[in-house]
N, C-alpha and C positions, 0 to 999 in steps of 0.2 A: 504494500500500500504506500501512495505517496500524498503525503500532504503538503500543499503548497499555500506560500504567503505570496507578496508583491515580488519579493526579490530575494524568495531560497524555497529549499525545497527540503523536505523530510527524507534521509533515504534509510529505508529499511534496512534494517542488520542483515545480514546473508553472510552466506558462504559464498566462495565464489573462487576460479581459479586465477593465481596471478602471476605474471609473466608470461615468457614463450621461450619456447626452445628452437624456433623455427627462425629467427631474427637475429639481433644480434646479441653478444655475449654475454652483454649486463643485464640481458635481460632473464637469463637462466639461474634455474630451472623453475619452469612453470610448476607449482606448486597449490595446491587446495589452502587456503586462509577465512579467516572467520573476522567478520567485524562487528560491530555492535553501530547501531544507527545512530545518523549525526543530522546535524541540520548542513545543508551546501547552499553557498550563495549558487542563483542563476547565472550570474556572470562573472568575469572578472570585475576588480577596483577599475574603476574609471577616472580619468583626469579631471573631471570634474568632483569626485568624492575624494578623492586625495587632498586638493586643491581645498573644500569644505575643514579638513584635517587638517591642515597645516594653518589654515587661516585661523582656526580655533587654538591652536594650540605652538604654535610657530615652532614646528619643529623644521629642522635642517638635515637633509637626506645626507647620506652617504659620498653621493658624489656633490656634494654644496660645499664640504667639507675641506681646509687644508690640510695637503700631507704634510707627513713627518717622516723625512729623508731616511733617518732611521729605519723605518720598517721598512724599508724599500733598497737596501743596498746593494749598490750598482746598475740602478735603475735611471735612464738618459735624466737630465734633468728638467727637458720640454715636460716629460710624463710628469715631474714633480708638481702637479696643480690641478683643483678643482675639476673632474670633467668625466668623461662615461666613454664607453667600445658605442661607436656606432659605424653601422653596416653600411657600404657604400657598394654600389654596384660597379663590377667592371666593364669596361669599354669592348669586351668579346670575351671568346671562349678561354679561361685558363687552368690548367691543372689545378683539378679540387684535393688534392692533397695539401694544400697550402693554403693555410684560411685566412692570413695575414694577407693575402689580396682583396681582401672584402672587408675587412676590418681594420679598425682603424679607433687610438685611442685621439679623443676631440676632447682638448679645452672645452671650458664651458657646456658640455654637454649635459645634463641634466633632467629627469622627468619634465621640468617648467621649460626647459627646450631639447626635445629630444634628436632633434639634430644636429644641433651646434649653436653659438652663437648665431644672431641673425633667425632661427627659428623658434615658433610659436604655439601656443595650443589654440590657438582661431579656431582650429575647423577640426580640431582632435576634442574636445571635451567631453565626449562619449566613445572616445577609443579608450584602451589598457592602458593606464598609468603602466610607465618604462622606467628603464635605469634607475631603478627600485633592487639596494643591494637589500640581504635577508634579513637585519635589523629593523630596516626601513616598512617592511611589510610588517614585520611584527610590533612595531609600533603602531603602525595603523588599525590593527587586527584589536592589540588592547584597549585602543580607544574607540575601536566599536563595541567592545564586551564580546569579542568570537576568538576565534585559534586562526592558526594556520591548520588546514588537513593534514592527516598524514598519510603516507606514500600508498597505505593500500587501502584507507578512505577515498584519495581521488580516484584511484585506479578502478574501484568498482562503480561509483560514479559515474567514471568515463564511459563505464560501458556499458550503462542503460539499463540493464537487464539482457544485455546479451552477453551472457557469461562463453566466456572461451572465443568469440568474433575478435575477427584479425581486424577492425574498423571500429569506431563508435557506431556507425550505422550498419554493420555488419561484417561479411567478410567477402563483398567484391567490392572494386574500385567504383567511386565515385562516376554516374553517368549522366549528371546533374551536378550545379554547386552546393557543394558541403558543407566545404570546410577553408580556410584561409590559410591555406598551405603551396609551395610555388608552384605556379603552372606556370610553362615555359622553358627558358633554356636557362641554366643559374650557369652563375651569378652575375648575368648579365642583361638579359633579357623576359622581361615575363610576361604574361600574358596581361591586358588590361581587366582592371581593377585587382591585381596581384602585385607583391612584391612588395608591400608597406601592413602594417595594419590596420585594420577594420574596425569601425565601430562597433564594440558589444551588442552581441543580437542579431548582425547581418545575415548568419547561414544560421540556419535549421537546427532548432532542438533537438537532442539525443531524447533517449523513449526515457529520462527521470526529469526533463523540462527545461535541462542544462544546453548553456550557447557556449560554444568554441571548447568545448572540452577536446579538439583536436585542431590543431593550429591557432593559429592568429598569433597571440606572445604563450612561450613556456611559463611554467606558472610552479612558484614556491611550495614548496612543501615542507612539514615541521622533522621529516629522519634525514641522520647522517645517510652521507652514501655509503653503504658498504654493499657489498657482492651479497646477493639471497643467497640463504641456504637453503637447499634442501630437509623436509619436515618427515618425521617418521608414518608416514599414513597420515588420517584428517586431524587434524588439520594442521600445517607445520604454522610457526609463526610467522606474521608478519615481519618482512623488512622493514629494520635492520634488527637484531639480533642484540643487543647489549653494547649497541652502537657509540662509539666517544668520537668528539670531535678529533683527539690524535689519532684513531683510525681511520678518520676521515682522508687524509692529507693527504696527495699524492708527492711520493716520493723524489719524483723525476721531475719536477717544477723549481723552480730556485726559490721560492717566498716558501714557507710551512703556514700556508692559510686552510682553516678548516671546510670541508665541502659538505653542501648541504643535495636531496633529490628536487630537481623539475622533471616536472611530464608536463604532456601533453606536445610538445611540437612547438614551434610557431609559422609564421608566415615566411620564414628562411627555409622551411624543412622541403625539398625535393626529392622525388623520388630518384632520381639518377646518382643525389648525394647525401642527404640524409632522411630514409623514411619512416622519421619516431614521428611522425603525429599520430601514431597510436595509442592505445591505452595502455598497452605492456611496456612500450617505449622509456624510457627514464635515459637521464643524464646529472654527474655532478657539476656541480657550479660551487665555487669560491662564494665564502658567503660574505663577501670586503667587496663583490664587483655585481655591479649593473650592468644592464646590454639594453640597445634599442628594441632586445625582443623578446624580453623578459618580464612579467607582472605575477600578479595571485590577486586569490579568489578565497575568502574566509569561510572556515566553517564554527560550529556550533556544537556543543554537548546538548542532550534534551533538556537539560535544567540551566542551561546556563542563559541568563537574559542578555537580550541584546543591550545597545546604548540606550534606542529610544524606549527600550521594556527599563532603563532605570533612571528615564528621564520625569 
């Protein structure tokens, strides 16, 4: 059963299977999990509800913020300032092993301009609040009275009620539009109205009433990343496992920043080069870095009130 408000939805406790073995690595082994029912917002934070949030409360995101050289050693010193990864398309086809051609760290970049300097939210105020590092949602999440979900809350979520479909809407490709995920040639060329994000709401509900639970920005989740384990029969636990942020780290990175999971995908995600806008899909992320295609979406305990429930 689902119960619904203006802007979340009730999703019933279930079992459900999570990951795949058929994709890629992180996302093994598909495993049987059990969750207990949460409230999920309909969509993502919007630029305009962020904007409501910081007005009230003048907080200062992540990338608003001076660095300190220190935690950053031997880092250029252009990078030493204020500012966010934003995605920049290239001028033709180039080896996508190399993501450093499409990315680029921007001064001044920022959720208040998620392009760069010189950019605005005019005509985004109903798109995903971006370049939202993991503090920064979790701030905003306390001051609605909700959480961040965690990683196998979104993931059943995501899928509607279609437990084990390689899609949020099932398990063939898209023959109509979705989802806001690349169509075209990355990372250069995309189809029209692809290749940026969407305003919340644009494609088609999943069967729990949920928008963009596959594409548009990746979206926060509250577990470390760690690798799933495998569960002894029904039901193994939930990812992560007795997760710490030092297990977090990736090794092979020069900073020791802790890594938190996104799903869902965003509008970057190509099938040619990366096809997680699925629901088993996950990726870690630095929880100290924003991207222009990055946000979340809050969820809820059953008792727990919202803002306007303690207003």
């Amino acid at each position: 059963m689902r119960t619904a408000t203006d802007t979340r939805v009730w999703i019933e406790g279930a079992e459900f299977t999570m990951g795949s073995d058929e994709h890629y690595p992180e996302e093994a082994p598909a495993r049987r999990v059990r969750v207990d029912g949460f409230w999920l917002d309909t969509t993502t934070v919007t630029n305009e509800q962020y904007a409501g949030f910081v007005r009230e409360t003048g907080y200062l995101t992540v990338a608003e913020r001076p660095l300190d050289p220190r935690d950053f050693p031997g880092a250029p010193a252009e990078n030493l300032q204020p500012g966010s990864m934003v995605f920049t398309g290239t001028r033709g086809p180039v080896n996508l092993r190399h993501l450093s051609q499409w990315w680029a760290w921007v001064p001044g970049a920022s959720w208040r301009r998620p392009l760069g300097p010189g950019s605005s939210l005019d005509t985004r105020a109903q798109h995903p609040v971006v370049h939202v590092a993991f503090e920064d949602a979790v701030a905003y999440a306390d001051w609605a009275g909700q959480r961040l979900p965690t990683e196998a809350e979104w993931e059943l979520a995501a899928r509607g009620g279609l437990d084990g479909a390689r899609y949020t809407w099932g398990d063939e490709p898209e023959t109509e539009p979705l989802a806001n995920y690349w169509h075209g040639d990355f990372p250069w060329r995309s189809e029209p109205g692809y290749g940026r994000t969407a305003a919340v709401g644009s494609f088609p509900a999943n069967g729990h009433g949920l928008h963009d639970m596959a594409g548009n920005v990746w979206e926060w989740t509250s577990d470390w990343y760690m690798q799933p384990e495998a569960g002894d029969g029904c039901c193994a636990p939930a990812n992560p496992v007795g997760g710490t942020a030092a297990a977090s780290v990736d090794p092979a990175q020069p900073f020791s920043v802790p890594r938190r999971v996104v799903k869902g995908g965003s509008f970057l995600c190509a099938d040619s080069y990366c096809m997680r806008y699925r629901p088993a899909a996950r990726r870690p992320q630095a929880i100290d870095t924003g991207m222009s295609h990055i946000g979340f979406r809050c969820a809820a305990d059953a008792a727990q009130p919202t803002r306007e429930a303690r207003s």
